[in-house]
N, C-alpha and C positions, 0 to 999 in steps of 0.2 A: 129214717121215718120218725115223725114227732105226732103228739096231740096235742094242736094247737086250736085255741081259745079265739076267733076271727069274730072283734065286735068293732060292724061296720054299720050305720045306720043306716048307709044309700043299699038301697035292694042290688040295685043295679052292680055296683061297682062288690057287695057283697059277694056276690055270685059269681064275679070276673074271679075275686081274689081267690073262693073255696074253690073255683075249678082247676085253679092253676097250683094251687096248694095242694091240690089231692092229686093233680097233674105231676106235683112231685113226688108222688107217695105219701104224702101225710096224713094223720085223720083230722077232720078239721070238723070243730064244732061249731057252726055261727050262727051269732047274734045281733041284736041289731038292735038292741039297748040295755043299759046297765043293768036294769030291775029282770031281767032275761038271764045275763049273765049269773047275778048275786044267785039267781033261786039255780041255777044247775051246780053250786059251788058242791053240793053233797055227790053229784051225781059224773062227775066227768072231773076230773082233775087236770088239765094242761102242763104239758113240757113249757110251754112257750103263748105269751100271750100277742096279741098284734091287735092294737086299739087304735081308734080314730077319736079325737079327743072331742070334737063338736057330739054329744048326743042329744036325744031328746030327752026331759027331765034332770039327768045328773048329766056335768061334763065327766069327761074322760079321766082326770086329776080326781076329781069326788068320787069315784069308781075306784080308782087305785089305792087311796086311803084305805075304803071301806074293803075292801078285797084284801088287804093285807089285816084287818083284823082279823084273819081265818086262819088257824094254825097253816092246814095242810098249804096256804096261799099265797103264805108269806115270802115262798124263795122262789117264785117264777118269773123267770124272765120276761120283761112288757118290752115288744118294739111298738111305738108309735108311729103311727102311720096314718099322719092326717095332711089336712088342707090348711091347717092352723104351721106358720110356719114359728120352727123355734123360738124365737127373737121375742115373739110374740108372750113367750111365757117366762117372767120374769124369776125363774124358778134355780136355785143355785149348783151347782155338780152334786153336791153333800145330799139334795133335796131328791135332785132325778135317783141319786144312789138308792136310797134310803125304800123311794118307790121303787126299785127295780128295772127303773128306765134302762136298757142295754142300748139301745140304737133308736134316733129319730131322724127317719123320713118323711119327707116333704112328699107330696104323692103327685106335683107334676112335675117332678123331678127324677121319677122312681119309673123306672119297669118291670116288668113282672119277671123276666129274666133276673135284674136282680135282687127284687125281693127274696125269690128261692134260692139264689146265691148267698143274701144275707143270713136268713133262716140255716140253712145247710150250714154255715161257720158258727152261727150260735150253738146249733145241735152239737158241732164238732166241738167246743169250748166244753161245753156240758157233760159229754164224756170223758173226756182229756182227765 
C-alpha cells in the first residue's frame, strides 16, 4: 500500500485512475492541477507521485521544479503518465534524475493492470 499523489486534469480519466489505484489498496490523493497539488504539500505527503505533464496553468516539468523546492518533497518518486509522448521532451537522463522522473508512460499505451504492476515495483524498490 502507498500514498500516492494522482495529478490528473481530465476528471474523467482522474477517477478511472484513483479507482483502480485504490482498487489496489492505495490511498490516493487527486488532483487535477498544480496550484491543488502545491497548496496540500503541508498537508498529505506521498510515497509516490503520478503526473500527467499537459496542466492547466503550469505544465507538469514547472510542477516538478517547484515541488522539489520542498524539503519534505524532494525524494519522491514521479511516474509520468501522460499523453505527451517522451520524444517529445527534449529533457536529458541527468535532468529526469534530478526531478525524480522513475518511469514515463505513454497513456495509450499503458493499462490499468499495469500501471498497478508498475506502482507495486516502485513500492517494492522503496522498501528494499
Amino acid at each position: 500500500m502507498a500514498r500516492i499523489l494522482l495529478l490528473e486534469p481530465d476528471s474523467v480519466l482522474n477517477n478511472i485512475y484513483r479507482e483502480a489505484l485504490v482498487g489496489g489498496g492505495h490511498i490516493v490523493n487527486p488532483v487535477f492541477d498544480a496550484q491543488n497539488a502545491i497548496n496540500i504539500t503541508e498537508k498529505f505527503i506521498p510515497e509516490l507521485i503520478i503526473i500527467e505533464l499537459q496542466l492547466p496553468v503550469h505544465n507538469g516539468i514547472e510542477f516538478l521544479y517547484e515541488l522539489r523546492s520542498y524539503a519534505d518533497w524532494q525524494s519522491i518518486p514521479v511516474i509520468i503518465l501522460s499523453f505527451v509522448p517522451s520524444n517529445e521532451f527534449q529533457l536529458n537522463h541527468s535532468l529526469w534524475q534530478d526531478l525524480g522522473v522513475v518511469n514515463y508512460l505513454y497513456k495509450p499505451n499503458v493499462s490499468l493492470h499495469q500501471l498497478l504492476s508498475i506502482v507495486r515495483e516502485q513500492m517494492a524498490l522503496l522498501t528494499a
